[in-house]
C-alpha positions in Angstrom: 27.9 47.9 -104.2 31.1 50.4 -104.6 33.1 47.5 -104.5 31.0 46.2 -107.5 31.1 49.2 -109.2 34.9 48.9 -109.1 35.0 45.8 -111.4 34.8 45.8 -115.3 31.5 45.4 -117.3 32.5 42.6 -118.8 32.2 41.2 -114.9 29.2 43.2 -114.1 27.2 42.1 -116.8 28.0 38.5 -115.9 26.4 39.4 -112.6 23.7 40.9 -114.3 22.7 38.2 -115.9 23.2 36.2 -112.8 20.4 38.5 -111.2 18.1 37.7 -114.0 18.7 33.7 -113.8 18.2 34.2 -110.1 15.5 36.1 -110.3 13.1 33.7 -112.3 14.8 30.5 -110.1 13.9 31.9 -106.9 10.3 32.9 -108.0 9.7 29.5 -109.0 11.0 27.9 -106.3 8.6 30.0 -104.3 5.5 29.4 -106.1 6.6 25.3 -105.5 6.8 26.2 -101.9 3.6 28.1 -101.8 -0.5 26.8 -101.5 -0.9 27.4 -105.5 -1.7 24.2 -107.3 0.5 22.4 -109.6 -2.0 23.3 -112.3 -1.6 27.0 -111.9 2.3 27.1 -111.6 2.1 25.1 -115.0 -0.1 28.0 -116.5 2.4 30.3 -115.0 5.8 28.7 -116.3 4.0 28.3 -119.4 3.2 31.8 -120.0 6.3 32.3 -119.4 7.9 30.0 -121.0 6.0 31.1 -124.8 6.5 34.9 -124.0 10.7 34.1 -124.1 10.3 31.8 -127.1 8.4 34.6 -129.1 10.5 37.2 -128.4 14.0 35.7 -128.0 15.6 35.3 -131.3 14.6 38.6 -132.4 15.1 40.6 -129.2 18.7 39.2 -128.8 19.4 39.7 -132.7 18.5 43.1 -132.5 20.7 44.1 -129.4 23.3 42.1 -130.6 23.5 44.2 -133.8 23.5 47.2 -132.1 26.5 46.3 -129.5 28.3 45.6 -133.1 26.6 48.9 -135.2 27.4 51.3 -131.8 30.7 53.2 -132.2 31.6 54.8 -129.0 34.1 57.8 -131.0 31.1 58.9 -133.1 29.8 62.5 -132.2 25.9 61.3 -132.9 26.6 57.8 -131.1 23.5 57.9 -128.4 21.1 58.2 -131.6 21.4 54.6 -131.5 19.4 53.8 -128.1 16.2 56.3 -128.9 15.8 54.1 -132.5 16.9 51.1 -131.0 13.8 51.3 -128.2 11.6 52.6 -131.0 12.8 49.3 -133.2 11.9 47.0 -130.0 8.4 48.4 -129.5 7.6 48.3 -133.4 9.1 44.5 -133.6 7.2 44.1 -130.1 3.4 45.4 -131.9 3.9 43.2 -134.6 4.4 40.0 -132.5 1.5 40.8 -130.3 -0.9 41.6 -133.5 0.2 38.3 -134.8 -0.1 36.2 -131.5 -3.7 38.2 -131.5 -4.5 36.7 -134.8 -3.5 33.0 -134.3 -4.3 33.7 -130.6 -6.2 29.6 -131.1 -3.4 28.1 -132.6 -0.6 29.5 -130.1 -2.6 28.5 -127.3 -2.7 24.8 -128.3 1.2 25.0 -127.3 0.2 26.4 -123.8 -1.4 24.9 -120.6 -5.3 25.1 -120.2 -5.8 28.9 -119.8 -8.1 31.7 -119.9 -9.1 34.2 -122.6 -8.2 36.9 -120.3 -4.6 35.5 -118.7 -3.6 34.6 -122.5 -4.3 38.6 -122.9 -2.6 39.5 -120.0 0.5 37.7 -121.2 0.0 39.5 -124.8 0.5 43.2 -122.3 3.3 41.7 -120.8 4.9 40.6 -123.8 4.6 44.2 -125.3 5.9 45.9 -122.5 8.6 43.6 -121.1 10.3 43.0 -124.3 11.8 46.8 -124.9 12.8 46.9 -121.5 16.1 44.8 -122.4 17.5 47.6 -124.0 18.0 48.9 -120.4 21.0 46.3 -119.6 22.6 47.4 -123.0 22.8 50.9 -122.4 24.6 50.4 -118.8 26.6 48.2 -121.2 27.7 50.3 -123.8 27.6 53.3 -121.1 30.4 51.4 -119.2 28.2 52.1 -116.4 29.0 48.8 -114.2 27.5 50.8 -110.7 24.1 51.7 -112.8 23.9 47.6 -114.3 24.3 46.0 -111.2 21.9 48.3 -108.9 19.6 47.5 -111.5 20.1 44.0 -111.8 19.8 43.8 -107.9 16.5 45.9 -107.5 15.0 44.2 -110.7 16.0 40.7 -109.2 13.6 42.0 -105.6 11.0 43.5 -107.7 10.6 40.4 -110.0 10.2 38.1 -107.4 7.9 40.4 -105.2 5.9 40.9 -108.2 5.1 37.0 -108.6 5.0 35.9 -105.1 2.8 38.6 -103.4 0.0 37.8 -105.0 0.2 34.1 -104.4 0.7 35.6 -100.5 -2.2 37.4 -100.1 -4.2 34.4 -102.1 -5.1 36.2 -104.6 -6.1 34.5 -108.1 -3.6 33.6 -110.9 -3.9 36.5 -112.9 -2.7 39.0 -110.2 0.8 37.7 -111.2 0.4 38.8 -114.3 -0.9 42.4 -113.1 2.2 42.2 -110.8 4.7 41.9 -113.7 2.8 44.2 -116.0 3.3 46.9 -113.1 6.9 46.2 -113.4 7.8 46.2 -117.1 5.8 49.5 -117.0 8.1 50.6 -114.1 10.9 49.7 -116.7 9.5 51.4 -119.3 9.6 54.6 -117.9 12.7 53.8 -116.4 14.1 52.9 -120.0 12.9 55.9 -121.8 14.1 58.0 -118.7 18.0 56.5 -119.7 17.3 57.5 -123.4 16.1 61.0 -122.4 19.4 61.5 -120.4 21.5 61.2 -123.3 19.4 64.3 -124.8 18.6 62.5 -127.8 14.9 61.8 -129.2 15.5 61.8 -132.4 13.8 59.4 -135.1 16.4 58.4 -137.6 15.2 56.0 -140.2 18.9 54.9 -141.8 20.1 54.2 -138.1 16.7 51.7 -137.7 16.8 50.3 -141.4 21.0 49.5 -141.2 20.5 48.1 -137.9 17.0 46.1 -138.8 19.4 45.2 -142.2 22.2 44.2 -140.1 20.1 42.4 -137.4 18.1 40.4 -139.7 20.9 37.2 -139.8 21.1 37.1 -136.4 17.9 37.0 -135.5 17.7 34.4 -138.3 20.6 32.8 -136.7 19.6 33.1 -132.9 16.0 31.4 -134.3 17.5 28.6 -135.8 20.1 27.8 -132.7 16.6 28.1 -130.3 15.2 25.3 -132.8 17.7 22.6 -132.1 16.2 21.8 -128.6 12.7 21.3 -130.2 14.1 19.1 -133.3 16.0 16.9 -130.2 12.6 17.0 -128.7 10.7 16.1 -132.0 13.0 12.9 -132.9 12.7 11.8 -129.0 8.7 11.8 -129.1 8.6 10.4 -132.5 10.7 7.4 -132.1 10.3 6.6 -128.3 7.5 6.8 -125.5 6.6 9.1 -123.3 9.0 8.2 -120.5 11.7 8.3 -122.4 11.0 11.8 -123.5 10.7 12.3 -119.9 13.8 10.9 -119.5 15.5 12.8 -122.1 14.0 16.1 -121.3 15.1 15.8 -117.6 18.8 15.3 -118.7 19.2 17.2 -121.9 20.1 20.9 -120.2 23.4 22.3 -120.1 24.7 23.9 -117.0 22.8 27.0 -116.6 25.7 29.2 -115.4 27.9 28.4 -118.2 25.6 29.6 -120.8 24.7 33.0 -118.8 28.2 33.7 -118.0 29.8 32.9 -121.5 26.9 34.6 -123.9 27.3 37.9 -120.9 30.9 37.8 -121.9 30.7 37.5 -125.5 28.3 40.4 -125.6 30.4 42.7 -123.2 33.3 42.4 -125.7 31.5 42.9 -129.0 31.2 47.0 -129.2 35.5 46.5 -127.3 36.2 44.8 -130.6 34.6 47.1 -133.1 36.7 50.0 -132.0 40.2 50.6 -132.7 41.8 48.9 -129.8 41.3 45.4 -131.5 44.8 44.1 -130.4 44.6 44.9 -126.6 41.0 43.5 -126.3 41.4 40.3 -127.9 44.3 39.6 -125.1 41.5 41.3 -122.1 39.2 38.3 -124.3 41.8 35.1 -123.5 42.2 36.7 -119.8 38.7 36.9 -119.2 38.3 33.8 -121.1 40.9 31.7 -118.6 39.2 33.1 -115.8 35.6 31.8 -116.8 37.5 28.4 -117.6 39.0 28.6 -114.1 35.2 28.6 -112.7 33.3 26.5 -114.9 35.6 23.3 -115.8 36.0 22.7 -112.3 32.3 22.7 -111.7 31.0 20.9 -114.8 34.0 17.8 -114.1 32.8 17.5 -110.5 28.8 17.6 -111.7 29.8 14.5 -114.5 31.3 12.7 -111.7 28.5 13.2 -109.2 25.6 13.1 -111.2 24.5 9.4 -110.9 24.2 10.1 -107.7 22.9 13.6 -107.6 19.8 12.4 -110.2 18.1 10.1 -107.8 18.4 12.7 -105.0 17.1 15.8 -106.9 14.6 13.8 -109.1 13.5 10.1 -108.6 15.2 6.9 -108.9 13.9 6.4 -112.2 15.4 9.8 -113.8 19.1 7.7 -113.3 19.0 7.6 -117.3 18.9 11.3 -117.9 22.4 11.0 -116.5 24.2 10.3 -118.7 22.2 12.8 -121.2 23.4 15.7 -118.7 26.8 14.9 -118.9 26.7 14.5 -122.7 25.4 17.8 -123.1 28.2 19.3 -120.2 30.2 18.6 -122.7 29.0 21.8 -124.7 31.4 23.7 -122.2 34.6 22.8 -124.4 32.8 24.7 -126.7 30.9 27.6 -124.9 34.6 29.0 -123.8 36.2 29.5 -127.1 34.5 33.0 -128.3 35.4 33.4 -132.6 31.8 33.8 -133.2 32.1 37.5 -131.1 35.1 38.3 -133.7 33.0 37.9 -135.8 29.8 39.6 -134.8 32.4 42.2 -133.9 33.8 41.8 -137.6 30.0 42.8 -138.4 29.8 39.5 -140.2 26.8 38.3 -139.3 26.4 36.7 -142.7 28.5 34.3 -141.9 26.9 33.5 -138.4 23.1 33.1 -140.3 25.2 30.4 -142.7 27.3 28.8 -140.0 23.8 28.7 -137.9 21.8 26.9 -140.9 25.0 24.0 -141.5 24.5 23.8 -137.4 21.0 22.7 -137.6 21.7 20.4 -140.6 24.5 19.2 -139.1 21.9 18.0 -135.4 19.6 16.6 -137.3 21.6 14.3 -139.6 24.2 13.3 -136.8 21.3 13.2 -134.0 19.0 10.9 -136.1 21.5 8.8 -137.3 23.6 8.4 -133.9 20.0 7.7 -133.1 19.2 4.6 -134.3 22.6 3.1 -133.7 22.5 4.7 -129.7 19.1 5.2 -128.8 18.5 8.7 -127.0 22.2 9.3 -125.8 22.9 9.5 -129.7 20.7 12.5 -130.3 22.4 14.1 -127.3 26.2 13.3 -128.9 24.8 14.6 -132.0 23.9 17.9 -130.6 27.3 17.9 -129.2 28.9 17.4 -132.9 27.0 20.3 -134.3 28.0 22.6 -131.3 31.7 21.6 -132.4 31.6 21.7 -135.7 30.0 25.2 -136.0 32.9 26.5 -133.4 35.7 25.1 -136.1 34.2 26.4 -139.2 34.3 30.2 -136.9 37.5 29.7 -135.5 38.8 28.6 -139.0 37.3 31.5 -140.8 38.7 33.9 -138.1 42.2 32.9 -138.9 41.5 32.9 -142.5 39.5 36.3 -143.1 40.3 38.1 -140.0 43.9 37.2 -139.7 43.8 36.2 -135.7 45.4 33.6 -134.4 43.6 30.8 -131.7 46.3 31.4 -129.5 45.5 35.5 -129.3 42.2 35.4 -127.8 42.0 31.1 -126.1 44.4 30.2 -123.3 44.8 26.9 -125.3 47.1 25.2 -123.2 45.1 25.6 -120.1 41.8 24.9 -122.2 43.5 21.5 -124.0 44.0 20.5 -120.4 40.5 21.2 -118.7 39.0 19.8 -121.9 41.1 16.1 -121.5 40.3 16.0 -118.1 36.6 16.3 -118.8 36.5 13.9 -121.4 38.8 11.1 -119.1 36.3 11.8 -116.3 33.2 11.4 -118.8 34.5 8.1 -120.1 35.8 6.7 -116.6 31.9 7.0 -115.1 30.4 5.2 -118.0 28.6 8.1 -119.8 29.5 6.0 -123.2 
């Protein structure tokens, strides 16, 4: 761990998030291992599943805006995390009071369930979603040590919390008392953090700016969540259940590209807002060759392996999703180029809320039409054409209204080359 420490926090809170993706993996993989029925682990993954896409948008929106409002120089800076946990928990009542209300229609999207686990779910919502401001503050603290001894004790606790129930054969809902017991441990724990920086102070221009300066990109991060669903939508509508099946099994982009790039762009939003632009954005194009170092070797070797891989991890009959997976690996060429954190850093986010709205457009004309001329593999290549043409329209109005050059923050020689290679090996294995 004093190793760790020793690394930057754009790297630690790669690894944080790392932890976190590890965390809910290895929990489920547990429960898949364990005596609990098939039934209950859907209950479970589906609780799960609706408290992340309720909360999301707005909780990533919100922290987002403040790693672009926070100025480290400013005497009154640390005002920033009280309000910003008081914003959470005020955004966090309001969901659950509306979840409460169309508790009937919200549970039509979940698995068979009780009246008393949907409840338990409501608690956990409520308490779990504040405690994200935790990573932030380690973040904006530089405080790499602090973020990844948290990220490895909340990666244990997570786990124990799910699977010692299910040990000691205890009924579903334990699980739930399990990770209630924890986000309350990280409530304290959070408001412990604030209190160390010997500021409890309720300012209401600090929580309207940054609920002002939020709203877009909550708006934004909303509409980006939506594209899966309107793939989904024109999938079920147009084809049968299989290939739904099909499509759903294959349309998932590698996991550790989107963990580690979003990590990174977030660690170098408040770098960018200070008055060391210059220096950061060439830190950004080193860090940026470094994640293109890891993940274009990874994804070219999964698009060359993954006919065979499906069969093996899934059935024989999951061969078509394939070709869906390797479509959507694609995303990478796009997931390394990083104008959209200029711009949050810019404090544009605006322009991220329009770009967001031409991006869902953009899938659902391309998808539907790619559709009928493709079948399911055009929906896929027409997610992949809104991804693109979202990343031009930033990088273009970087160089326009910012003034910075591609070639300052995007290795673009070594990123020209990983991207053709991807692309010959995508064409050479019969993707299209």
């Amino acid at each position: 761990m004093n190793k760790l420490a020793n690394l930057s926090v754009t790297r630690g809170f790669q690894i944080f998030q790392l932890f976190r993706f590890s965390a809910l993996l290895l929990a489920g993989v547990l429960l898949s291992k364990s005596k609990v029925s098939i039934q209950e682990i859907g209950i479970y993954e589906g609780l799960i599943f609706i408290s992340g896409a309720v909360s999301f948008f707005w909780v990533n929106g919100i922290l987002n805006g403040l790693l672009s409002q926070y100025k480290k120089e400013e005497k009154n800076k640390n005002v920033y995390f009280f309000n910003t946990g008081l914003l959470l928990v005020f955004m966090s009542i309001l969901l659950i009071l509306f979840m409460m209300v169309f508790s009937q229609t919200v549970q039509q999207f979940l698995p068979s369930t009780t009246p008393k686990i949907y409840g338990l779910m409501l608690i956990y919502i409520f308490l779990n979603n504040p405690t994200f401001l935790i990573e932030h503050i380690f973040l904006l603290n530089e405080n790499t040590k602090g973020l990844l001894q948290y990220g490895a004790l909340h990666t244990l606790a997570y786990v124990a919390a799910v699977i010692f129930p299910v040990w000691m054969d205890w009924e579903l809902e334990f699980v739930f008392y399990g990770l209630i017991l924890l986000s309350l441990v990280k409530n304290f724990y959070l408001w412990v953090l604030i209190y160390k920086e010997n500021v409890f102070q309720i300012n209401t221009k600090v929580i309207v700016d940054l609920l002002t300066f939020s709203t877009p990109l909550i708006f934004s991060f909303g509409l980006a969540g939506s594209a899966e669903y309107i793939d989904g939508l024109l999938v079920s509508s147009h084809f049968g259940s299989d290939q739904f099946a099909i499509f759903r099994y294959g349309a998932r982009e590698l996991p550790l590209a989107v963990l580690l790039s979003s990590s990174l762009s977030a660690s170098f939003i408040p770098r960018l807002n200070q008055n060391n632009l210059h220096p950061e954005l060439s830190n950004l194009k080193k860090e940026s060759l470094n994640l293109m170092n890891l993940l274009f070797p990874i994804t070219i070797l999964l698009v060359y392996l993954s006919t065979w891989i499906y069969p093996i991890i899934f059935r024989a009959e999951f061969i078509s999703s394939a070709p869906i997976f390797n479509t959507y690996l694609l995303l990478l060429v796009s997931r390394v180029l990083f104008p959209q954190t200029l711009v949050l850093a810019a404090g544009k986010t605006k322009v991220i809320l329009q770009l967001a709205i031409f991006e869902l457009i953009i899938n659902f004309t391309c998808s539907y039409f790619l559709m009928l001329e493709y079948g399911i593999i055009g929906i896929a290549i027409g997610t992949l054409i809104a991804f693109y043409a979202e990343k031009l329209l930033l990088i273009f109005y970087v160089k326009r209204n910012l003034k910075i050059n591609l070639t300052e923050y995007v290795p673009l020689s070594r990123w020209l080359m990983y991207s053709l290679v991807l692309y010959l090996v995508y064409f050479l294995t019969g993707n299209c």
